[in-house]
N, C-alpha and C positions, 0 to 999 in steps of 0.2 A: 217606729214611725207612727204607731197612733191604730186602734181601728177605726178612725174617720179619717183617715186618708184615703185618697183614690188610686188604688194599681186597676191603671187600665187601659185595655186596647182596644183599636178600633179595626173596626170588619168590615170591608163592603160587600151591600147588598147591591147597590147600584154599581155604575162602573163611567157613564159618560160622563167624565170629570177633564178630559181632557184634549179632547178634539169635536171639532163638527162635522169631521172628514170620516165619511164610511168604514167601517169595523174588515178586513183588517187596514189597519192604521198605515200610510204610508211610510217609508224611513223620509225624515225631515231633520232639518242641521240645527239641531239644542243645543243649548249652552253646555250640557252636559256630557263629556264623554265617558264611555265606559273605560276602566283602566285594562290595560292588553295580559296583566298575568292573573287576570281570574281563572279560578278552575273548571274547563268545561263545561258542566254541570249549570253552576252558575251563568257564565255566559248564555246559554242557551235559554235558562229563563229570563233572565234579563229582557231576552230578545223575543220572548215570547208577552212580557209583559209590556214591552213599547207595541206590538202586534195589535195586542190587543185593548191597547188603550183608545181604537177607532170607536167612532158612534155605532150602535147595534139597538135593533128595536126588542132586543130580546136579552136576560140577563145572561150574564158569565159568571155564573156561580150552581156552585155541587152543597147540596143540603148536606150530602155527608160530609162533607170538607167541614161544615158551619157545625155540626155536632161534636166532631174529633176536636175542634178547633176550642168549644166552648166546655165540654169537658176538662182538657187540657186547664185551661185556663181556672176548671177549678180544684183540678188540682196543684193547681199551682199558687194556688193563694188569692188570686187575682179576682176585684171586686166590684169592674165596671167594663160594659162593654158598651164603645160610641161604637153605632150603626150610621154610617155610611149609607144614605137613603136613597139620593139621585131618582132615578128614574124607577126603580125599585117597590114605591109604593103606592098602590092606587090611592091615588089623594080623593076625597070624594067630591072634594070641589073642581077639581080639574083631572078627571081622569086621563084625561088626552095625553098628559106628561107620561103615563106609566108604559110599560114595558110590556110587552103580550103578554109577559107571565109573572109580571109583578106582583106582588102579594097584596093581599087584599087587607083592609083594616082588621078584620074579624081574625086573620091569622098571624098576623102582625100584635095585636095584643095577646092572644094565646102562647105566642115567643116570648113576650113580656115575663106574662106570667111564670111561664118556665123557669126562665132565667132568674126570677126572683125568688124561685124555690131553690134554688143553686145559690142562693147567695152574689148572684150577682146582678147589679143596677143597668140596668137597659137606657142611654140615651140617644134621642137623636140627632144627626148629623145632616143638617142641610148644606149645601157652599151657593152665598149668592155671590161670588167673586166672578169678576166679568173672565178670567180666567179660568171657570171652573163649573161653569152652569149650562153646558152642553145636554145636562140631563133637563134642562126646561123646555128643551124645542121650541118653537116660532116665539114662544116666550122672552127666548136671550137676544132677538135682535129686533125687542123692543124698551130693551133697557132706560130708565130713569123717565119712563111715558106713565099717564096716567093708572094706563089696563096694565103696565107693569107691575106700579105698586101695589092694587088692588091683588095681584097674582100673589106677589108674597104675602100678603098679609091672609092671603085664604089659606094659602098653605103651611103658613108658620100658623095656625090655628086647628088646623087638620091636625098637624103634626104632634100638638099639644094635646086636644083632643085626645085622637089614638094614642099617647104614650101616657095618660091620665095626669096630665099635669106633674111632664118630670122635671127635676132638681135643674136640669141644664138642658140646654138645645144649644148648639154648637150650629153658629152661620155661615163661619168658612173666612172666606174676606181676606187667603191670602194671595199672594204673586200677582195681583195686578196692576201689573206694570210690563214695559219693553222688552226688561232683559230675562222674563221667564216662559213660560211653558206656552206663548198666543204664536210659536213657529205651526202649532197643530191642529191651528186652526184657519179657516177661508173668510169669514167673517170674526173683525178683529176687534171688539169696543174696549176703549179703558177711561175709569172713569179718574180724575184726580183734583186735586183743588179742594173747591168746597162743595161741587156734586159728589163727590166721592164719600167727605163726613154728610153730607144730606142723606142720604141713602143708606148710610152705614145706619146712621141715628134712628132711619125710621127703625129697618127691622129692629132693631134693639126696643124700639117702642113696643113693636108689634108683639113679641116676648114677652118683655115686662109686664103687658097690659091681659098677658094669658097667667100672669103669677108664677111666670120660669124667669130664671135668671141666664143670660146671655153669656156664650161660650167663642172666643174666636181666637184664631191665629194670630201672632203677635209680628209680624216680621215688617208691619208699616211702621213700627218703631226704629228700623236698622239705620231710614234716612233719612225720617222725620220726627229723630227724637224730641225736640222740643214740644213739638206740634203733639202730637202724640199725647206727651204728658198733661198735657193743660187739654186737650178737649176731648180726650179719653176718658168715658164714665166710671168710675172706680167699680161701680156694682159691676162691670164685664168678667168673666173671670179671662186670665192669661194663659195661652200657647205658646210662647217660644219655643221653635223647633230649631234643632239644631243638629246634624248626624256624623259630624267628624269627628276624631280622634283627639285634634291640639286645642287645647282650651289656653294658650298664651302664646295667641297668632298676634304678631306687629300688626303697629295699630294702622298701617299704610295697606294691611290685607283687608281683600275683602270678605273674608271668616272673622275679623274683629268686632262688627259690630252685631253680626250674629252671635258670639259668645256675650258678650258685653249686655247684650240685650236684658239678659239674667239679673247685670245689675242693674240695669235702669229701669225698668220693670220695678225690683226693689226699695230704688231710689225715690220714685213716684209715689210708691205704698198700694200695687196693685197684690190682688190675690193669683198666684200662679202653680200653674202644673205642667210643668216642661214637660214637649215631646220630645223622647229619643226613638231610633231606627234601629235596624240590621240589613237594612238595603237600600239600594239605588245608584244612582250612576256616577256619584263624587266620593272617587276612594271613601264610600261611608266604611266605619270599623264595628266589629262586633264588638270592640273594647267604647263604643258610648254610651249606652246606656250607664253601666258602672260610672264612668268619668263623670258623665253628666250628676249622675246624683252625688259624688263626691262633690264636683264643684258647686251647684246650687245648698246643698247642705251648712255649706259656709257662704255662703252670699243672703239668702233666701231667711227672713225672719219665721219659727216655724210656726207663727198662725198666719203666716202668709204663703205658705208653703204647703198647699194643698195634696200635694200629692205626683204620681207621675203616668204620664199615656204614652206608649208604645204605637208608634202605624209603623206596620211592616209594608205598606202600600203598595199591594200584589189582590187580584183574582181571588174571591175565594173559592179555591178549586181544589181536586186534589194534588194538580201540579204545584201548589205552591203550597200546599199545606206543611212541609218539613221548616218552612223558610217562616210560616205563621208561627207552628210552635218554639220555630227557636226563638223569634221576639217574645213571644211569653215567656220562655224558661231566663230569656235575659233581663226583660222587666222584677222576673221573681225575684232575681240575684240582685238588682238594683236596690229593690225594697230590703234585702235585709241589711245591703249594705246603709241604706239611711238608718237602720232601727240601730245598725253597731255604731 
């Protein structure tokens, strides 16, 4: 695979990513079911991870989770860890956002540094997605307003700042739309059309303009390929996520244009780094990571073929810490299946 590829997984430090609605989380009707022959065990976090996916002014997360978790990881070969920031970090332009026990800059880059004594690259992980920005408070339902823009651009600058001007900052910017995760939330905005590339574009400026290069989720490609390809900046780098098992789903399925995505992503001549899983609530398999990087391996040109990220997208706690390292040890296997 190269040692400038990326094996890497993402952590959260934050957590309100996906309701407005008070921690714990109510049960609400998602598009997602869980499937009925999981093994106990499983289910029951499962159901503690929809729990607690409610808004909370305080983090859900175990620093010894984030040590076993980051150890792991280097023993595992693995060379990048995106940080999941949400509400998580006292931003010093807008402290208001942060969490009573959110980390403060001064400790926050002391992590850095760790992490870079372990060989591995610390980046961070903002989501301005109208789906996904519950970690902004009073912030998210003032979207595409003046004091809105001003908001990110202070904090895509904090961000840069404290992480001393890293390789990537990841914006988020996926599911918003209808058919995804706004059942968990009271307040509902989506933007689409051309507010939605207006806003997209600025952050990307605000990035650009800190000399970081722009990191986001790929999945407004699934039904706006065209669209996509022509006013998509080449310099973004690509996510396509994808966590099932068939990668030659009929094209009448709606798992085709998420696998598909890999090629048209290619076809365009973006730079990408598939994400693969180990969990969630759509028959995800432990057998994708593998798949995935077998398929992309033949799709994917390898200077365009950056590498590959892992969200296990759970708590980091020590209740999900078995379920963290297993994305690790699955990511590991992925990687050498690219190197054979």
């Amino acid at each position: 695979m190269g040692e400038n590829k990326i094996l890497g997984s993402l952590l959260h430090l934050g957590r309100n990513f996906w309701s407005d609605r008070p921690y714990p989380r109510p049960e609400t009707a998602g598009r997602y079911k869980m499937p009925e022959n999981l093994p106990p065990e499983i289910k029951r976090l499962k159901k503690l991870q929809k729990r607690m996916g409610g808004w909370h002014d305080r983090l859900r997360f175990d620093e010894s989770a984030w040590n076993k978790a980051v150890e792991r990881m280097r023993e595992k070969g693995l060379n990048m860890l995106v940080i999941d920031l949400g509400e998580g970090l006292r931003y010093p332009s807008h402290p208001e956002i942060a969490a009573r026990d959110a980390w403060s800059p001064d400790r926050m880059r002391a992590e850095i540094g760790r992490l870079r004594g372990m060989g591995i690259e610390a980046v961070p992980k903002l989501n301005f997605s109208t789906t996904h920005n519950a970690w902004m408070g009073e912030y998210r339902r003032l979207v595409s307003t003046p004091e809105y823009y001003r908001v990110c651009e202070d904090l895509i600058k904090d961000t840069c700042e404290i992480f001393d001007t890293p390789r990537f900052l990841h914006l988020g910017y996926d599911e918003e739309d209808f058919a995804h995760m706004q059942h968990g939330y009271d307040f509902v905005p989506i933007r689409q059309g051309e507010l939605w590339w207006h806003d997209f574009l600025f952050t990307v400026r605000c990035v650009e303009r800190c000399g970081v290069r722009a990191w986001i989720w790929s999945d407004k490609i699934w039904h706006h390929r065209e669209e996509f390809a022509k006013r998509m900046p080449k310099s973004v780098l690509q996510s396509n996520w994808y966590y099932c098992g068939d990668f030659n789903p009929d094209e009448k399925s709606e798992l085709y244009p998420m696998v598909h995505a890999y090629d048209w992503l290619e076809e365009a001549g973006f730079d990408q780094v598939p994400c693969v899983s180990n969990c969630g609530d759509w028959n995800m398999l432990k057998t994708n990571p593998g798949l995935t990087a077998e398929y992309c391996r033949k799709i994917i040109a390898p200077e365009r073929f950056k590498g590959m990220l892992v969200a296990p997208w759970c708590c980091t706690t020590e209740d999900f810490l078995p379920w963290i390292n297993e994305a690790t040890d699955l990511l590991a296997a992925a990687g050498r299946t690219l190197k054979g």
